[in-house]
C-alpha positions in Angstrom: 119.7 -61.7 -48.8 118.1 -60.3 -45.4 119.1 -62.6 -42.1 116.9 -62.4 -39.2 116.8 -64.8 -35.6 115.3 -67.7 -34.8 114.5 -67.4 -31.2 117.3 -69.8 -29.5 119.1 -70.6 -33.0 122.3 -70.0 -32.8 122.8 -68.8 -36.5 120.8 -66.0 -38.4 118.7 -67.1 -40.9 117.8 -66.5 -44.2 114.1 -64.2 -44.6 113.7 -66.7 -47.3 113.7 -70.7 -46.6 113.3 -73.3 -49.3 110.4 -75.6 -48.9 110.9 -79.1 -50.4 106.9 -79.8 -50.5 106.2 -78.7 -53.9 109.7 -79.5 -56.2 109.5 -80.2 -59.5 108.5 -83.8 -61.0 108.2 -85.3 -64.1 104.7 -86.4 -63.5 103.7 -88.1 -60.7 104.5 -86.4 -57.2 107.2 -88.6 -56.2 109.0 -88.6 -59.4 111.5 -85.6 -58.5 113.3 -83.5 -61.6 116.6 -84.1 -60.0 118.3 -81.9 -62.5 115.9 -79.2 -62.3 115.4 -79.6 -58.3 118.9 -79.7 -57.5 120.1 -76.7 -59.8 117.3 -74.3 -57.8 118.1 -75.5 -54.8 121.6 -74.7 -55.3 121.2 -71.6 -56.5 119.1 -70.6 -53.9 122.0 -71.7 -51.5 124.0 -69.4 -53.6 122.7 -66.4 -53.4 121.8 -66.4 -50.0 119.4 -68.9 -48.6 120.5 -71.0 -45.8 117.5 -72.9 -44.2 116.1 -75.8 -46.2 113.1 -77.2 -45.1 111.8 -81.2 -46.0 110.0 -83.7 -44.6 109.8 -87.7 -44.5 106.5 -88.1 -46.3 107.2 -85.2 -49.5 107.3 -86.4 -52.4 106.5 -89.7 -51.4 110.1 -89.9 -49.3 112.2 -88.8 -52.0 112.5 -85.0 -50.8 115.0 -86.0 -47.8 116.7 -88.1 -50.8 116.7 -85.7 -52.9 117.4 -83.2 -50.9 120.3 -85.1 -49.1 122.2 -85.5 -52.8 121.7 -81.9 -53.8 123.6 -81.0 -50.8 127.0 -82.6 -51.6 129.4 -80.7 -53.1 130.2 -78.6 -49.8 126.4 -77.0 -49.8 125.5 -79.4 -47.1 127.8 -77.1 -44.9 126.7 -73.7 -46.0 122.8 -74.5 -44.7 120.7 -75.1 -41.5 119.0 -78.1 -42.4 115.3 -79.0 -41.4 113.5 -82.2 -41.2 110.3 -83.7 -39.4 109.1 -87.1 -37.4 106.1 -87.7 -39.0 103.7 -88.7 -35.8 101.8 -90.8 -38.4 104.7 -93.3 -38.7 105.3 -93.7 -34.8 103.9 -96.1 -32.8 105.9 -96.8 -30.4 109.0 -95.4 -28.4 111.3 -97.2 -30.9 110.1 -95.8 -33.8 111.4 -92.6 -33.6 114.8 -93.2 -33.3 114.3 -95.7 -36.4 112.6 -93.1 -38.6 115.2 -90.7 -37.0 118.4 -92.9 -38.1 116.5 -93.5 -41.7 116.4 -90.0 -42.5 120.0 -89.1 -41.6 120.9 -91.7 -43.8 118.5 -90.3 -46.4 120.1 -87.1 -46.2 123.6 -88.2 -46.0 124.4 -85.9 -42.7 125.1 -87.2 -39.0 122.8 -84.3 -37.6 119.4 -82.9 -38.2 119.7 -78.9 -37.4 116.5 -77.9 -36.8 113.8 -81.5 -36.0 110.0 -80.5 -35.8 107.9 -82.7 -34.5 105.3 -82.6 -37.6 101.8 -81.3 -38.0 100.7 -81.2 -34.6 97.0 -80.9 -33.4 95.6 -82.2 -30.7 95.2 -85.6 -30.9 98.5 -86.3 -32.5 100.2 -84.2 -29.5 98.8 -86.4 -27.1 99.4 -89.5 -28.6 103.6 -88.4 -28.7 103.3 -86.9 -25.4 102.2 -90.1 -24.0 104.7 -92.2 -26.0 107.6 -89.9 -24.5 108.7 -88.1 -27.4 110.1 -85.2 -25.1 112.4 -87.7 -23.4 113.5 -89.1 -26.5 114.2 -85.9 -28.3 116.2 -84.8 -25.1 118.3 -87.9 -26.1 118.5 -86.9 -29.5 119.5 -83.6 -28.1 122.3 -84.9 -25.9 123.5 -86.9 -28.6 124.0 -84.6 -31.2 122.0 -86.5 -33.9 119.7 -83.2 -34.0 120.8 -79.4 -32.9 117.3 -77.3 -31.9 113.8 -78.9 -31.4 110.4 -77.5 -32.8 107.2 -78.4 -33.7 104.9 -77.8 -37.2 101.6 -77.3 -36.1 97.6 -77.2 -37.5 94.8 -76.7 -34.5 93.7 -74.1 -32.7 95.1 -71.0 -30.2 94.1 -73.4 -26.9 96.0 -76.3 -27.9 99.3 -74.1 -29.3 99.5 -72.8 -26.2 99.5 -75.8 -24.3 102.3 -77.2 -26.2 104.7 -74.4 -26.2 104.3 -74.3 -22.7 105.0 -78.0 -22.3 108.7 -77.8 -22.6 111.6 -75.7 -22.4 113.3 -78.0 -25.2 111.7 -75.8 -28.2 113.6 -73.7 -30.2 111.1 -72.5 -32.4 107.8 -73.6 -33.7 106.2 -73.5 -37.1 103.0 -71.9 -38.2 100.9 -71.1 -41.2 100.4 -67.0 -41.6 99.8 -65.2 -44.0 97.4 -62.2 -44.5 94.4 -64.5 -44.3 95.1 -66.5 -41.3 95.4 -63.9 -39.0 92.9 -65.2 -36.6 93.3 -69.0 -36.6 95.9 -71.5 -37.0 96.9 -70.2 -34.5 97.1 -66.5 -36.4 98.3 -63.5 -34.7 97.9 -64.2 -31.3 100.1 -67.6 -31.5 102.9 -65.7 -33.2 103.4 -63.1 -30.9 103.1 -65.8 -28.3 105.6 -68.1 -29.2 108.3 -65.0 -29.7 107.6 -63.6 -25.7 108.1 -67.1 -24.8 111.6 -67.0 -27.1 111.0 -69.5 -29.4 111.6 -68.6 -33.2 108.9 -68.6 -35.7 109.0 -70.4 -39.1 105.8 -69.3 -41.6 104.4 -72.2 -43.7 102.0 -71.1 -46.2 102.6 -67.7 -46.8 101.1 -67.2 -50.3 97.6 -70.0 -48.8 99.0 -72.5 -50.6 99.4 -70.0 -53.7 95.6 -68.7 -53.4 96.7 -65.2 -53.1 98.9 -65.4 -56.3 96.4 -65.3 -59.0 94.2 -62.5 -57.2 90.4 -62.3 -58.7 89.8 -58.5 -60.3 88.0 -57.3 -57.1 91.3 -58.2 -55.2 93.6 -57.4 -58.5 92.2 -53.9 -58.6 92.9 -53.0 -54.9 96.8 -53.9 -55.4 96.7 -52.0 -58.5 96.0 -49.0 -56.7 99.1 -48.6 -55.0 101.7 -46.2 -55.8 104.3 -49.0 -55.1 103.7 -51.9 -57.8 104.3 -55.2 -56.2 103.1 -58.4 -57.7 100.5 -60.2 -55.7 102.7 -62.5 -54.3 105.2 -59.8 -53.4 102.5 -58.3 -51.1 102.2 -61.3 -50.1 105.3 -62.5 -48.8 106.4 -58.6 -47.8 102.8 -58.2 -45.1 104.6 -61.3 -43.7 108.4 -59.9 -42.9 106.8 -56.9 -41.8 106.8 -58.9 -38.4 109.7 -58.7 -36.5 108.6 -62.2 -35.0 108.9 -63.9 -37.8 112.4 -65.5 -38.6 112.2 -67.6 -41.6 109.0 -67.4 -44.4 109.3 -70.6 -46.4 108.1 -70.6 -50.1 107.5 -74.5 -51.9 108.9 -73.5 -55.2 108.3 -75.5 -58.2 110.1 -73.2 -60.9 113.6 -71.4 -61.4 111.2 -68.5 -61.8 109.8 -68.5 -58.2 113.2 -69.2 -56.8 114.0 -66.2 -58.9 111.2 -64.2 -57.9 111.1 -65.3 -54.0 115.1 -63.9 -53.9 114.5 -60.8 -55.3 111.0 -60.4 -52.8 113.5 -61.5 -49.6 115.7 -58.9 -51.1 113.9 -55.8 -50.2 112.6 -57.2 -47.0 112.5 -56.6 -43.6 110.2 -55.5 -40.3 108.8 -52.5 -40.6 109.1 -52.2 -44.8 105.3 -51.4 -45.4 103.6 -48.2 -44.7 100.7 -47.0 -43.2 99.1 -47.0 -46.3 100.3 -49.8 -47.2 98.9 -52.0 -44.2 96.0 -50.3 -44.7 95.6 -51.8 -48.3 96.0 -55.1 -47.2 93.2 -54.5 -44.6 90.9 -53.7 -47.8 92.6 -56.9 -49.3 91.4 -59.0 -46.7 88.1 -57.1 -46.5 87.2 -57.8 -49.9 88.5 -61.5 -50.4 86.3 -62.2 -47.1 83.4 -60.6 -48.8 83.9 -62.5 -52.1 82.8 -65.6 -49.7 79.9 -67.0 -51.2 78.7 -68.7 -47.9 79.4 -67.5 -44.6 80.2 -71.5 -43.2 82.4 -71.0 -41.0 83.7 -75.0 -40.9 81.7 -75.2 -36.8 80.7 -78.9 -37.9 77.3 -78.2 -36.2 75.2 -79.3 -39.2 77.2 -82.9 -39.1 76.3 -85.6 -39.0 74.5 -85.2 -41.9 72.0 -88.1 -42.1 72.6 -88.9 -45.9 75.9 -88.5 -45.8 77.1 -85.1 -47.3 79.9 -83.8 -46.3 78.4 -80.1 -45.6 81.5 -78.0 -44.4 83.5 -79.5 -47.3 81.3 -79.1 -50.0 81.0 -75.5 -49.1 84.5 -75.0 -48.4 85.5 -76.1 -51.9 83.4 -73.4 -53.3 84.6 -70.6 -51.4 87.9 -71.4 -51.6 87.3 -71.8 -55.6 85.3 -67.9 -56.1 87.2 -66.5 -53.2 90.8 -67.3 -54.3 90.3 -67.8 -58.0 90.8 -71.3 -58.3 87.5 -73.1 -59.2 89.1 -75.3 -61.5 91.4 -77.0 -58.6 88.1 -77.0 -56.2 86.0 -79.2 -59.1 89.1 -81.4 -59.6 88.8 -81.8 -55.5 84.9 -82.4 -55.8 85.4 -85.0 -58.3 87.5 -87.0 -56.3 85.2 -86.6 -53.2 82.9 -90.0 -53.4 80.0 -89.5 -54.6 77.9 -90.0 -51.4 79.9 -87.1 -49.8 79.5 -84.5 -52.5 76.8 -81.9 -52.6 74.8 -83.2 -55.3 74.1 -86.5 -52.7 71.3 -84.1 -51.0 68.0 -84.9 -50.7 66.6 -81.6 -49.0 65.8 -83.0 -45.7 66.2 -79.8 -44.3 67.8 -82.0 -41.0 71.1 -79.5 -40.9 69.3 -76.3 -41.5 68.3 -75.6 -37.8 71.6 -76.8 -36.4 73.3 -74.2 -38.3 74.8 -71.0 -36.2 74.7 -69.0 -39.4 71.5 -69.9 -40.6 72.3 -71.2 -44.0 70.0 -72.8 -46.4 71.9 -75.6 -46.1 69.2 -77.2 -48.6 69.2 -74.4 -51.3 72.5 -73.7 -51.5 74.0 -77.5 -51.8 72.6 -78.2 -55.6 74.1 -74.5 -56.4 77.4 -76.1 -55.4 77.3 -78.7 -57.4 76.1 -76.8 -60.4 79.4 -74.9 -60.2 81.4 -77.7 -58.7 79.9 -80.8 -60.3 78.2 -79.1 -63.9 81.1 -76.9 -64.2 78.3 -73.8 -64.5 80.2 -70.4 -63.7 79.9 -68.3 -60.3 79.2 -64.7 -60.6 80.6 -63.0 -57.9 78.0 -59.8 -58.4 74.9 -62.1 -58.4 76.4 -64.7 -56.2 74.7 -67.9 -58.1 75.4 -69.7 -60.9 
């Protein structure tokens, strides 16, 4: 296993961190494999891994359970444990310290190691700024119920900024990055921002959610022409460590096999691993997923309202998602759970959206071609872009 820093962490910490998002179950999402789950978890720990990440809300509240049984035995001791106050949950002052105290007891430890404050974006920022959550967590601090303060966060470059630079408390911050998200959320730029400001950086999402596992051939075909054979999800997870300001890439695993795989990647990791040429192939990576987009909607919002209903950005981000990433059989699952008002198939060609949008889509042309591949399960044909 590879160690690296985590900005004012004491400890070095593992290149690879175990997500509890995405453990096994034995059918529905709270119902945990606690054999399976605890056996990769401690192997994992075993060979290496020392920063476990959960929540309150995965797995319906059972991770932190889970998670805080699987650590018996001695393992508890051996890791840098991670939790998060779900903003969601708190409504007042007292709340925190309540959903605090719960998850301690969830997870059998007197201390949290390292407590995000979880999925921040702007409004929920503001709404635990105003409550005082930087007082309280200076308590927290002083205490010793929790060691290093961060925060998870989804929003935009403006509003990271403004929260890294409204403390000293943070220890570290976490982001989603990955070779995709280099410009947004808060990409690039907020990495390299929150390491000149010290703070450590934990990666979320380095594999999109696994979009760029199961590469479509266009994609495939680029990887396959390097002299180095890495698995998709190797490239993946290596463009990611190439950053010396990364500390910790998280992977949700769900399988022996990825906690298998995901060791043997952190293995061989380390800033400054990839070439030239191998940077360069990602560049054609990213090139060519980007121009697999069958709209160019950018998500702006400008065509919203829409007067029927629709919901526009959505509907189009299903399908690009789905013929970009190789996963249109997820996207129509999503599209059938939409309501039925909201889905693409709901427009009536008013034409109301088309001059409000920046990019100039055919907003009423292109919405019954989404649900013929999203609704009528018709197949997308990335050379002739229509169904």
């Amino acid at each position: 296993m590879q160690y690296r820093s985590l900005g004012a962490v004491s400890a070095r910490v593992s290149a690879l961190g175990f997500g509890c998002m995405r453990l096994p179950t034995t059918g529905e999402n709270a119902n945990i494999d606690e054999p399976l789950a605890t056996q990769m978890l401690r192997h994992a720990i075993d060979q290496g891994v020392n920063y476990v990440d959960t929540a309150y809300g995965y797995h319906g509240g059972n991770s932190e359970r889970l998670v805080g049984r699987a650590l018996r035995d001695g393992y508890r001791e051996r890791v840098l444990l991670a939790t998060k106050l779900p903003h969601w949950n708190v409504q007042t002052y007292a709340d925190m310290d309540r959903i605090l105290n719960e998850q301690l007891e969830r997870l059998q430890t007197d201390h949290i190691d390292a407590y995000l404050l979880h999925s921040l974006d702007r409004a929920a920022w503001t709404k635990l700024f105003e409550l005082g959550v930087l007082g309280w967590a200076e308590g927290a601090l002083r205490d010793g119920r929790i060691r290093y303060l961060g925060f998870s966060f989804h929003d935009t470059w403006a509003v990271f900024k403004e929260i890294v630079d409204a403390s000293d408390l943070w220890s570290f911050c976490q982001i989603q990055y990955n070779y995709m998200d280099v410009d947004e959320n808060p990409g690039t730029r907020g990495l390299e921002y929150a390491a000149a400001r010290g703070l450590g950086v934990v990666v979320m999402e380095p594999l999109l959610g696994g979009k760029l596992v199961n590469p479509p051939a266009p994609v495939q075909a680029l990887w396959d022409e390097s002299p180095t054979p890495r698995s998709a999800p190797d490239w993946g997870l290596q463009w990611v460590w190439n950053h010396s300001e990364v500390g910790v890439v998280l992977s949700g695993m769900s399988t022996m096999q990825h906690v298998v795989e995901n060791l043997a990647s952190a293995s061989h990791s380390g800033p400054g691993t990839l070439t030239a040429e191998d940077l360069a192939l990602v560049e054609r990576v990213r090139a060519t997923y980007r121009d697999l987009c069958p709209i160019p909607c950018t998500g702006c919002q400008y065509c919203m309202p829409c007067p029927n209903g629709v919901e526009i950005p959505r509907n189009f981000g299903l399908l690009n998602q789905g013929v970009m990433y190789n996963t249109l059989s997820n996207m129509r699952e999503r599209y059938a759970r939409m309501p039925e008002d909201q889905r693409a198939s709901a427009c009536i060609g008013c034409r109301e959206c088309e001059d409000k949008c920046p990019q100039h889509i055919l907003i009423s042309e292109e919405m019954p071609r989404v649900h013929a591949v999203l609704g009528e399960g018709q197949s997308y044909s990335c050379s002739t872009g229509r169904p």
